[in-house]
C-alpha positions in Angstrom: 0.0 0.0 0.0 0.8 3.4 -0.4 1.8 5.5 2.7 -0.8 7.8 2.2 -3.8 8.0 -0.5 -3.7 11.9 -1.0 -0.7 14.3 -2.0 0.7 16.8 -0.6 -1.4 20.1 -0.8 1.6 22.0 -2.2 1.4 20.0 -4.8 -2.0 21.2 -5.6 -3.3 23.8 -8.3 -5.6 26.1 -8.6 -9.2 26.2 -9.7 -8.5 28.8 -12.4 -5.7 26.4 -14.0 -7.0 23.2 -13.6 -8.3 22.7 -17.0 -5.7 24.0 -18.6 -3.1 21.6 -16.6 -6.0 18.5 -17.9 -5.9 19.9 -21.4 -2.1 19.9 -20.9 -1.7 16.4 -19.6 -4.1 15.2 -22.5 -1.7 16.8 -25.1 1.1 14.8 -23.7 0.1 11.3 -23.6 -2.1 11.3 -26.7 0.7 12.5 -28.5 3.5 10.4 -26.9 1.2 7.0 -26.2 -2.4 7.3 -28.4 -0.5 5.3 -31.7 0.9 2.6 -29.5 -2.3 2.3 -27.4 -4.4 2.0 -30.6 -2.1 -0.6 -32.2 -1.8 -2.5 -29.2 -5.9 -2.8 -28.8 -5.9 -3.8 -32.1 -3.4 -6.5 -32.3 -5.2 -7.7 -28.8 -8.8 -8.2 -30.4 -7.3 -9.7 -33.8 -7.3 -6.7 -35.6 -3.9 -6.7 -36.5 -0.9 -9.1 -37.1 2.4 -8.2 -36.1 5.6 -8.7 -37.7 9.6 -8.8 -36.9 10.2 -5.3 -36.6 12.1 -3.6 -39.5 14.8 -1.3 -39.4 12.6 1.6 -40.9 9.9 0.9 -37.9 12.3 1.0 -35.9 13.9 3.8 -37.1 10.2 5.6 -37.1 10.1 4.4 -33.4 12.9 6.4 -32.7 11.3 9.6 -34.2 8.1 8.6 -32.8 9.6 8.7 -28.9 11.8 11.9 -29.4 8.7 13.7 -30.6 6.7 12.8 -27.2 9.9 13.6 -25.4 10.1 17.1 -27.0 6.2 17.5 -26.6 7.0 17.2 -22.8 10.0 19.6 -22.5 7.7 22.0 -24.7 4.7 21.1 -22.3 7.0 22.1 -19.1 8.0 25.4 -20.8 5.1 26.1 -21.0 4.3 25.8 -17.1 7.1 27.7 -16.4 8.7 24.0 -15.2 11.3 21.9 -15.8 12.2 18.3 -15.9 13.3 18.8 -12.2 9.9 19.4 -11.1 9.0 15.2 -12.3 12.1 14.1 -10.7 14.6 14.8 -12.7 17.6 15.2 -10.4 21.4 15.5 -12.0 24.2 14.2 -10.8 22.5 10.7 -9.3 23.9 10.1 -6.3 25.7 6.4 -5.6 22.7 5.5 -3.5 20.5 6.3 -6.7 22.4 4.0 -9.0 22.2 1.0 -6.0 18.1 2.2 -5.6 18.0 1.0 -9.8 19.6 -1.7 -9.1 17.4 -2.7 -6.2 14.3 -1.9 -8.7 15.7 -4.2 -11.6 16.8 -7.1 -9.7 13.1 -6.5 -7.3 11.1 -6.4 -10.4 12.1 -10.5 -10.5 10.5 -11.6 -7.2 7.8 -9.5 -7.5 7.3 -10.3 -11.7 7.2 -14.0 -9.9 4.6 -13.5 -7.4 2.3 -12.1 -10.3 3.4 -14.9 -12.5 2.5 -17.3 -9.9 -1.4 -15.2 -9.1 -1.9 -15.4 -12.8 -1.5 -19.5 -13.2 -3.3 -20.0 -10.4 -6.3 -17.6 -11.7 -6.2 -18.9 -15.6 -6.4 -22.1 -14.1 -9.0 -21.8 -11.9 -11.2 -21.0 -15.1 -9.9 -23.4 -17.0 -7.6 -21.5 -19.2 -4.2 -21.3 -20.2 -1.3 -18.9 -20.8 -0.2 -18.3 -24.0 3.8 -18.9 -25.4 6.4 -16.5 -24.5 6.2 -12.8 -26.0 8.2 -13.4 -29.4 11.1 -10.6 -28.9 11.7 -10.4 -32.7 8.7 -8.1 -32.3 10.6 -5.7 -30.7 13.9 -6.2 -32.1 13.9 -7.8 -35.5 15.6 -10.9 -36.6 19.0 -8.8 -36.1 20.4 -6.5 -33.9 21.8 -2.8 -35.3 22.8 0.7 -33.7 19.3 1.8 -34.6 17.9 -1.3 -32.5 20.3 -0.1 -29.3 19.5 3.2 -29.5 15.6 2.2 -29.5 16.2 0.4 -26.1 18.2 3.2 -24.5 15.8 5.8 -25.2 12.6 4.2 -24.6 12.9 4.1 -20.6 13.3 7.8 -21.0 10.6 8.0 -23.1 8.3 6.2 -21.0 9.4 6.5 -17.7 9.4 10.1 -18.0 6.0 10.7 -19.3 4.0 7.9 -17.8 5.7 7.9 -14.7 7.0 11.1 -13.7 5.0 13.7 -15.7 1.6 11.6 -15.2 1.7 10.8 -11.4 3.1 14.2 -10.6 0.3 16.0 -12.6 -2.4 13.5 -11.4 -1.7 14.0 -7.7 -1.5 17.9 -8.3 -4.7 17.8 -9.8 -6.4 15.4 -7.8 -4.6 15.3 -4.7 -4.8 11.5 -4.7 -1.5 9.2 -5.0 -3.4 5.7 -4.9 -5.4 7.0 -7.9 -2.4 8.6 -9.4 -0.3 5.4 -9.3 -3.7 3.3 -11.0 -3.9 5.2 -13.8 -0.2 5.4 -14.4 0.0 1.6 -14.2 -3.3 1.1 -16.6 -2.1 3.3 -19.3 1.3 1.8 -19.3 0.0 -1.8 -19.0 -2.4 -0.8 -21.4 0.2 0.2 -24.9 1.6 -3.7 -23.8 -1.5 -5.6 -24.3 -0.1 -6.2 -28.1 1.7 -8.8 -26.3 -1.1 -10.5 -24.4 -3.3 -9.9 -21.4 -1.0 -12.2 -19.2 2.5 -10.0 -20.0 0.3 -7.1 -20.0 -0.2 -7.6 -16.5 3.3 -8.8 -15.5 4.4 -5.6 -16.6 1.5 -4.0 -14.3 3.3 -5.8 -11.1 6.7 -4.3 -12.6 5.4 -0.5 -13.0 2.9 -0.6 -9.8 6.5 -1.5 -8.0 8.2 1.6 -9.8 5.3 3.8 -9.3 5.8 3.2 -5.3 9.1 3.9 -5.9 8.1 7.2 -7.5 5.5 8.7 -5.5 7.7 7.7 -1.7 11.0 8.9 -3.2 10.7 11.7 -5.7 13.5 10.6 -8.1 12.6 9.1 -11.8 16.3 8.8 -13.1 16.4 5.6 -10.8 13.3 4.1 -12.1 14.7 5.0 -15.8 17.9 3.0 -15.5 15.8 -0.3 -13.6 13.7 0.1 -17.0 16.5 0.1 -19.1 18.4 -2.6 -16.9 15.3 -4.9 -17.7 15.1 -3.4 -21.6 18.6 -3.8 -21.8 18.7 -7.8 -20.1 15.9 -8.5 -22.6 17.9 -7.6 -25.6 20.9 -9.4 -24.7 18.7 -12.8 -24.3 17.4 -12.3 -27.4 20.7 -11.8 -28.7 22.1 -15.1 -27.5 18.9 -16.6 -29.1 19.8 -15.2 -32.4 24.0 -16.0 -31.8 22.5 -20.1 -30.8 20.2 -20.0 -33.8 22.7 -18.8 -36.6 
């Protein structure tokens, strides 16, 4: 649980501004997670077949999460705000860097738990889950700069926007961390149902862990380098899959 359901009043805004600050928070994710959201629904109801990824996807990818970066930084501008104000606090310090660690290697016992709940819950009504998430998805049947460069910005990209930007603006608005941290966790569980409801809510137990992390501590450079630990781990598997394959 969260110490805590509401946030602190300084964190509130005013009346005057609050629609503005919705309009705002709107912009943001639509432009930097309405695409994936959409795709994702529609490979989840059969709409859509994906493919290995290419290196022009990827490549569009790429252009696709610098724009909803750069919508953010213009968004914050615009409040008179910078990335400090989400979390965004240079140099780490060495107890930052062991905190990511602590989130990658705590995303495993707690990924297991949920693994565990959701056997025992597909079983119960008879169902099963389906094979492994196939990786070439992601990172097409070989790995380039272009497919590096896609893992090491995309924690920014979302970690910073889902994470630190949403939460922050949801609790100033609503004054309510426990309904902060849901919505952060449904929209971000939501643009990974593309690879089934079951990893869909694995990640859920992952984010809902760095979303504690978020709203107790105040720092989202941590959280970005456990999600690019766990990006990063990810890619190098697949990697020896493709070096044991060839």
């Amino acid at each position: 649980m969260v110490a805590g359901s509401t946030a602190p009043e300084s964190s509130s805004v005013s009346t005057s501004s609050r629609g503005s600050r919705i309009c705002q928070l709107i912009l943001v994710l639509t432009v930097a997670f309405a695409l994936p959201l959409i795709g994702s629904l529609l490979v989840f109801f059969g709409r859509r077949t994906l493919h290995p990824a290419t290196q022009p996807r990827t490549l569009v990818a790429i252009i696709f999460q610098v724009i909803g970066l750069s919508c953010l930084a213009l968004v914050l501008k615009y409040q008179k705000r910078t990335f400090k104000d989400i979390g965004v606090r240079l140099p780490m310090r060495i107890v930052e860097v062991a905190h990511s660690f602590g989130l990658f290697l705590g995303a495993f016992p707690v990924g297991l738990v949920a693994g565990l709940v959701l056997v025992g819950v597909y079983g119960v009504f008879g169902h099963q889950i389906h094979p492994a998430f196939n990786a070439s998805i992601l990172f097409g049947n070989h790995i380039t700069i272009l497919t590096v460069l896609f893992v090491l910005l995309n924690p920014f990209h979302e970690e910073l926007i889902v994470r630190g930007f949403l939460i922050t603006e949801m609790e100033a608005l609503y004054n309510n961390r426990a309904l902060a941290i849901f919505v952060s966790v449904l929209i971000q569980s939501s643009y990974h149902l593309y690879q089934g409801l079951a990893p869909a809510l694995l990640h859920a137990s992952t984010v809902w862990l760095f979303s504690i992390y978020f709203v107790r501590r105040r720092r989202i450079l941590p959280v970005v380098m456990a999600h690019m630990f766990l990006d990063v781990s990810a890619l190098a598997a697949f990697a020896g899959l493709l070096v044991k394959h060839n």
